[in-house]
Every structure is written in structure tokens, then in C-alpha cells.
C-alpha positions as CSV (number, residue, x, y, z in Angstrom):
1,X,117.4,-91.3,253.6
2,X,117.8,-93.4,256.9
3,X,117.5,-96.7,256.9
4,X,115.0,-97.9,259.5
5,X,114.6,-101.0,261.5
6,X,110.5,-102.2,260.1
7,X,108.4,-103.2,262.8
8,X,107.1,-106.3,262.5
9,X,103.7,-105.2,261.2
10,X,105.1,-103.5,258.8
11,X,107.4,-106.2,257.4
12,X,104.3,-108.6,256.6
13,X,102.7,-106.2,254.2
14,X,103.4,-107.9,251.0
15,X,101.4,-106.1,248.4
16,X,101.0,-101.9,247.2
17,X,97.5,-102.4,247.5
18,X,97.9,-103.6,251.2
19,X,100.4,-100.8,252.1
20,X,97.3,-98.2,250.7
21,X,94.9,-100.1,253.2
22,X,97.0,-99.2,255.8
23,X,98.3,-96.2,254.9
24,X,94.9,-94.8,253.7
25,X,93.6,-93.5,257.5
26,X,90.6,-91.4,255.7
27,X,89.7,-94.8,253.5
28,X,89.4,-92.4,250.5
29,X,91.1,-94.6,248.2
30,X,94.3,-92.9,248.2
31,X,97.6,-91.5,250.2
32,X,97.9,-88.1,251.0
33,X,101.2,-86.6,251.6
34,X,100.3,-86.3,255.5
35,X,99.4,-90.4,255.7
36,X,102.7,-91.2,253.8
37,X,104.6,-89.1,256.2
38,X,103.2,-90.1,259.6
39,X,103.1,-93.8,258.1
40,X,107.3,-93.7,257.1
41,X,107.7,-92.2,260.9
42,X,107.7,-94.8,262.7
43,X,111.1,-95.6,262.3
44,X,112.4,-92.4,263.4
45,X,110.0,-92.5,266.4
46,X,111.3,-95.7,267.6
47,X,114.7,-94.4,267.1
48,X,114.2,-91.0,269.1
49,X,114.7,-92.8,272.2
50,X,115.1,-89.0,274.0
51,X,111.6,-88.5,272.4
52,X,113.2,-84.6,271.9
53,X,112.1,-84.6,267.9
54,X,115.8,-85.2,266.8
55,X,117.7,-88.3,265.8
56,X,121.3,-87.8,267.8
57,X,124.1,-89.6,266.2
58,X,124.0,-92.2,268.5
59,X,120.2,-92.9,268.0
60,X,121.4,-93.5,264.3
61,X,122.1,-97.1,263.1
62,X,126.1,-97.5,263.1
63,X,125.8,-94.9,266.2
64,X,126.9,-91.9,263.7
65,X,125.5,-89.4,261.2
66,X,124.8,-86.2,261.9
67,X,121.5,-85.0,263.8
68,X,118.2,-84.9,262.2
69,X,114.8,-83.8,263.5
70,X,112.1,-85.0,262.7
71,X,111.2,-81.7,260.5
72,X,113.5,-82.8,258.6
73,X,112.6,-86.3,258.1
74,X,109.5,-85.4,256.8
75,X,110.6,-82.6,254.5
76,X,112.5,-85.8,253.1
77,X,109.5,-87.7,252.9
78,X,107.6,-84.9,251.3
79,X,110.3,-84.8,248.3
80,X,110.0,-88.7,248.0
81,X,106.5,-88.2,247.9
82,X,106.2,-85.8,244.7
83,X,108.9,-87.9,243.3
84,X,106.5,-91.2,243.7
85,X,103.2,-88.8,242.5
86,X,103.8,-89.8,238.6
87,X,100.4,-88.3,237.7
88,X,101.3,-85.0,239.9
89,X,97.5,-85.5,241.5
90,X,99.0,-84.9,245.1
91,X,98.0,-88.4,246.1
92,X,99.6,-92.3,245.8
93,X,97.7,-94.7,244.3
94,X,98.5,-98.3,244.9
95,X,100.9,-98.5,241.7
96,X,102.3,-95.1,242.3
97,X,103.2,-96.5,245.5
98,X,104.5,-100.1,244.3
99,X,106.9,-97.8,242.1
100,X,110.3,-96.9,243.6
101,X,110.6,-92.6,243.2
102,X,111.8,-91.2,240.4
């Protein structure tokens, strides 16, 4: 995966629980694939400084890599997703979401 520069307001979550609050746009009590993905965008929107959907290698941190677009990104978050959904419920809980993917 890319690393990502975290915005500010992201780096002061300190807790899963707080990273469901935020995540969590319905306030259901859990994250859907859709919240986790537009939630772990922001990076690459920052990055897409073209704003075209697609991470250039110079928009890349070290200024190389080959393109992605932001399909792609996503169909990467998706397979961290079911990798992080230990009870295979097609939601995150707060501790499926404190644990690092499988």
C-alpha cells in the first residue's frame, strides 16, 4: 500500500474506538466497507494534486512508483478490509479495527 502523509486530524486519534466515531458517518455502531474506504482516501486525494483520479509517479512520495488511480486504491482498501473483518460480518468493529489485517 502507499504510504500517506496523515493529516493532522487524523494523527490525534489515539484510540479504535475513536477511529469508529469518526469513521462511522451513519452512527450505526460499525464501519462499512464504503466508510473505511472514503475514510483511508484522504491521503491519495491530497496527493492527486492534478485532481484526474490517478496518483502520477511524481505525486508519489520519493516522486516514483508506478501510477495508481484511485480505483485502484480502493480495490486495495476493500482487500484490507475483508482481511481486518475477523468475524466475516462485512463490518469493523472497534477491535476489528485496532487489529492490524491478517
Amino acid at each position: 500500500m502507499l504510504a500517506f502523509a496523515v493529516m493532522p486530524a487524523i494523527a490525534q486519534v489515539q484510540a479504535s474506538s475513536e477511529y469508529l466515531a469518526r469513521m462511522d458517518v451513519d452512527h450505526d455502531g460499525r464501519v462499512s466497507l464504503v466508510e473505511y474506504q472514503d475514510w483511508l482516501s484522504y491521503a491519495f486525494d491530497a496527493m492527486d494534486r492534478d485532481h484526474d483520479g490517478t496518483l502520477s509517479p511524481a505525486e508519489q512520495p520519493g516522486g516514483r512508483g508506478k501510477p495508481i488511480t484511485r480505483e485502484q486504491h480502493r480495490l486495495r482498501l476493500a482487500d484490507a478490509f475483508r482481511r481486518q473483518d475477523a468475524n466475516h460480518d462485512g463490518s469493523l468493529s472497534a477491535s476489528e479495527l485496532a487489529a492490524p489485517p491478517r
